[in-house]
Legacy VTK file of the C-alpha trace (Angstrom):
# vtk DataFile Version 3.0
C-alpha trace
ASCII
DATASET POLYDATA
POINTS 198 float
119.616 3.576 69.967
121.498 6.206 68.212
119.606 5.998 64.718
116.703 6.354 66.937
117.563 9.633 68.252
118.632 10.542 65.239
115.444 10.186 63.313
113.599 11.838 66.005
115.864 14.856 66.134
115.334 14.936 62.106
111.215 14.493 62.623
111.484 17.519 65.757
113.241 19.766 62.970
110.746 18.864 60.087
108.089 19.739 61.980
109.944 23.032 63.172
110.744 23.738 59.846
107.118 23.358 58.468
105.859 25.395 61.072
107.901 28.109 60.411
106.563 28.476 56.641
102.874 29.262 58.057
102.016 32.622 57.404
102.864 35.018 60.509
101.344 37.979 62.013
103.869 40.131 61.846
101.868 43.755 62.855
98.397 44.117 63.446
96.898 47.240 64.956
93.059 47.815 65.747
93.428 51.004 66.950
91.030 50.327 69.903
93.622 51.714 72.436
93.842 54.621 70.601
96.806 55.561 68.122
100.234 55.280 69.347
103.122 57.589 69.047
104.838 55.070 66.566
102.210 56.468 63.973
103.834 60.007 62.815
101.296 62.391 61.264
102.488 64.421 57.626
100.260 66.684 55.610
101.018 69.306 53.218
98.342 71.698 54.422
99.405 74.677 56.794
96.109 75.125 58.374
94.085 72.331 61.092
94.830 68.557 60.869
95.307 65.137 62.576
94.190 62.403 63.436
90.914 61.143 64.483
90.931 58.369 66.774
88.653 56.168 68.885
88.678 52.696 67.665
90.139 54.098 64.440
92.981 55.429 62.619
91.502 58.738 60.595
93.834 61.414 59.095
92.121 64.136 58.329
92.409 68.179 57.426
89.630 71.091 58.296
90.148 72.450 54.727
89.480 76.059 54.017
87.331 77.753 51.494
88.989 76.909 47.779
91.278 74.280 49.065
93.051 72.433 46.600
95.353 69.253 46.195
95.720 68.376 49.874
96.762 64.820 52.050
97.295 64.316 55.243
98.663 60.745 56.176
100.315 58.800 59.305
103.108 56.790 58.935
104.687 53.691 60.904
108.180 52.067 60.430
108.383 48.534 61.123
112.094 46.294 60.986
111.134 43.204 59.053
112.959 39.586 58.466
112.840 38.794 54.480
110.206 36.714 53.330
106.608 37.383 51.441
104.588 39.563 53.005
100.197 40.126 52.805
99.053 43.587 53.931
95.110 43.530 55.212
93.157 46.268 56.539
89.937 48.061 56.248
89.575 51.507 54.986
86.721 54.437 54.251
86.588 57.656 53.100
83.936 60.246 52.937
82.130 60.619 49.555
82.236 64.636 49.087
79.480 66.560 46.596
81.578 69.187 43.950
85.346 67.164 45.213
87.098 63.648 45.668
88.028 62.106 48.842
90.281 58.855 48.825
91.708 57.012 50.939
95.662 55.982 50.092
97.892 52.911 51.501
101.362 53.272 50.763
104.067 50.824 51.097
107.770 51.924 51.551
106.102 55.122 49.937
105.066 53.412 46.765
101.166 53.533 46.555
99.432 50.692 46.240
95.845 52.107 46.055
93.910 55.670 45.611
90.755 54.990 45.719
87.408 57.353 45.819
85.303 57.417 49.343
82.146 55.561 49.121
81.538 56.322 52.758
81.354 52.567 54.176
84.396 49.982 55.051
86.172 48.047 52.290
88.232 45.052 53.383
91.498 45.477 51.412
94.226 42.739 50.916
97.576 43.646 49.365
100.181 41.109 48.383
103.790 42.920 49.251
105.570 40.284 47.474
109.290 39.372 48.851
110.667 41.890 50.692
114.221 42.219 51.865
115.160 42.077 55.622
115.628 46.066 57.552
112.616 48.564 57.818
109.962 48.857 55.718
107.533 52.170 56.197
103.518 51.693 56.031
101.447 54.734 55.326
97.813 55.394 55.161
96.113 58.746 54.236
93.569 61.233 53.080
93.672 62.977 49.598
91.326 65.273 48.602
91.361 67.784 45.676
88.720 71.021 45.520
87.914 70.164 49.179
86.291 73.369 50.881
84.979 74.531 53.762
84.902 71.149 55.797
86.234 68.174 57.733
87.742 65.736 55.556
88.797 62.264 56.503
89.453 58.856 55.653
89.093 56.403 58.127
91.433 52.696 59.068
91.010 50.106 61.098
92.054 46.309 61.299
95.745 46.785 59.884
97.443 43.515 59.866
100.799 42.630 58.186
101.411 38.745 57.714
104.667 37.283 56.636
105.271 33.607 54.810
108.716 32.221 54.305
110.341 34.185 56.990
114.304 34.125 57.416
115.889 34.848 59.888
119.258 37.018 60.278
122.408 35.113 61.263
122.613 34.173 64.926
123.770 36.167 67.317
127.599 34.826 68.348
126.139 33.642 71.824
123.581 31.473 70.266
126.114 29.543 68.241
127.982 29.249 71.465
125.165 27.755 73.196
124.489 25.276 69.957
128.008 24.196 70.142
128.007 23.520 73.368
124.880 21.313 72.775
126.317 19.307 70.384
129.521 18.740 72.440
127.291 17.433 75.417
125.449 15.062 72.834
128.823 13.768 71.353
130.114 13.419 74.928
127.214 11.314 76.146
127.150 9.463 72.863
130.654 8.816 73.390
130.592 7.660 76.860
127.171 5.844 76.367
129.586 3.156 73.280
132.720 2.733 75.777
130.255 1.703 78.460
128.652 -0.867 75.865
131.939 -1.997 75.039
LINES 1 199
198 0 1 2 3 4 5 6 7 8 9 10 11 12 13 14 15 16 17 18 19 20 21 22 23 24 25 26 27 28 29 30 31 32 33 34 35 36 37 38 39 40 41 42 43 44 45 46 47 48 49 50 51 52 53 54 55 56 57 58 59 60 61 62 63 64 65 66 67 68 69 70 71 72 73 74 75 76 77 78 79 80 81 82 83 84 85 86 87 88 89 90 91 92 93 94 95 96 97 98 99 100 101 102 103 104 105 106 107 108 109 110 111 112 113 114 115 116 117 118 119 120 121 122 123 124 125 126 127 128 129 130 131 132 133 134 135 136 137 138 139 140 141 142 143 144 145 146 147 148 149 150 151 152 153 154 155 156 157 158 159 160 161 162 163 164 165 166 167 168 169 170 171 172 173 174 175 176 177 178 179 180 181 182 183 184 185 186 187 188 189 190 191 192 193 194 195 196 197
């Protein structure tokens, strides 16, 4: 009896163990209720800017005449267990006649694309690679050089962070409390199941 418990403990934890290697949603954001406070908004223009919402995320500036090198972007922190991570989301940006609009995605402030507006949706995957457990920052932005006289934007939507190989911190002191107090009530019941077999 005991070898069969014991292989189907070791089959319940293979199969626990397999399913926590599938990839994991780990953020995802569709901006449909609007944008949240956990989304702060940097530019380095003085004058108007924001962000455009209503189903989307869309950071923008009303740039003046002879504007120059200008972003405005909105960030979100996010505390993350170690493991490989995938970063999906859609993004646009305006194409502009006599300047460039792009639309950036930043991870932990490294940029992992700039590219030019060509005023529909892209569907953009980036692989994150293994990241360490703590936070990790995502940002996504406007750039625009020459812009003048206008509303500039780029536009997201459909941000979703997935996570493979996932590890989880240490447990928390009351959890191996509780696990050691399992295994005592197994060995206990084990124990007194053999002395009444005896």
């Amino acid at each position: 009896m005991f070898h069969k418990l014991f292989w189907a403990a070791a089959l319940s934890a293979a199969a626990l163990g397999a399913q926590a290697q599938a990839a994991t949603v780990v953020f995802s954001d569709d901006f449909d209720a609007g944008v949240g406070p956990e989304w702060v908004f940097t530019t380095n223009y003085g004058g108007t800017a924001g962000i455009d919402a209503g189903g989307i995320l869309g950071p923008y500036i009303n740039a003046p005449p002879g504007g120059g090198d200008l972003t405005a972007r909105a960030t979100r922190t996010l505390t993350l267990l170690a493991g490989d991570y995938t970063l999906d989301l859609d993004a646009w940006a305006l194409v502009c006649q006599g300047c460039t609009i792009s639309y950036d995605v930043l991870f932990d402030g490294v940029s992992l694309t700039r590219t030019a507006g060509t005023n529909t949706f892209q569907s953009r995957s980036f692989d994150l690679g293994a990241l360490s457990a703590g936070t990790h920052t995502i940002t996504l932005g406007m750039h625009t050089t020459n812009a003048s006289s206008g509303h500039f934007l780029a536009k997201f939507d459909n941000v979703v962070l997935t996570g493979d190989n996932l590890v989880a911190g240490v447990p928390e002191p009351a959890t191996w409390g509780l696990m050691i107090l399992g295994f005592a009530g197994a060995g206990a019941a084990l124990r007194r199941r053999r002395a009444a077999l005896a």
